[in-house]
N, C-alpha and C positions, 0 to 999 in steps of 0.2 A: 334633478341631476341623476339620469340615470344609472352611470357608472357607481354611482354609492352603494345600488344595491347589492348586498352581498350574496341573496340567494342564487343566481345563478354562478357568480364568478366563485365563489365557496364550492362550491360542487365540481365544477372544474379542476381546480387545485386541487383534492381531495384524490380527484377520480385519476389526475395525470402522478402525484405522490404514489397512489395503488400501482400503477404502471411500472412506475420505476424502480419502486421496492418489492417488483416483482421481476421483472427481468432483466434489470441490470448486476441483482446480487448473484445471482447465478453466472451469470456469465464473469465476472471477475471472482469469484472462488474457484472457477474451471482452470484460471490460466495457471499452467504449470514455467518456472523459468529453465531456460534452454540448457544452464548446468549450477547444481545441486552444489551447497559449500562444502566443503570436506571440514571433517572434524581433526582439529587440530587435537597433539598432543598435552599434557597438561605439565608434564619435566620440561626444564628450562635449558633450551640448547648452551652445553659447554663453549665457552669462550674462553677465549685465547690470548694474554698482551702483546701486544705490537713487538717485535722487536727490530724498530727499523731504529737507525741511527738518526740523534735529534744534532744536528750541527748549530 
């Protein structure tokens, strides 16, 4: 059976693994997102009680 053999299908996988861990990791640390988060403040916005009437 010759698919058992591993020598060449090993080499294969090996050689497409090199591939990928070569030019896919660059290109996804390049992608910058289209807008940046803003830094919030760390004080807790004052709040207010209700004063509506509870009928």
């Amino acid at each position: 059976m010759p698919q058992l053999n591993p020598a060449p299908w090993f080499a294969i996988l090996v050689f497409s693994w090199l591939i990928f861990l070569t030019v896919i990791p660059p290109k996804v640390l390049a992608h910058t997102f289209p807008n940046d988060p803003t830094l919030q403040s760390t004080e807790k916005p004052k709040t207010e009680p209700w004063t509506w009437p509870w009928h």
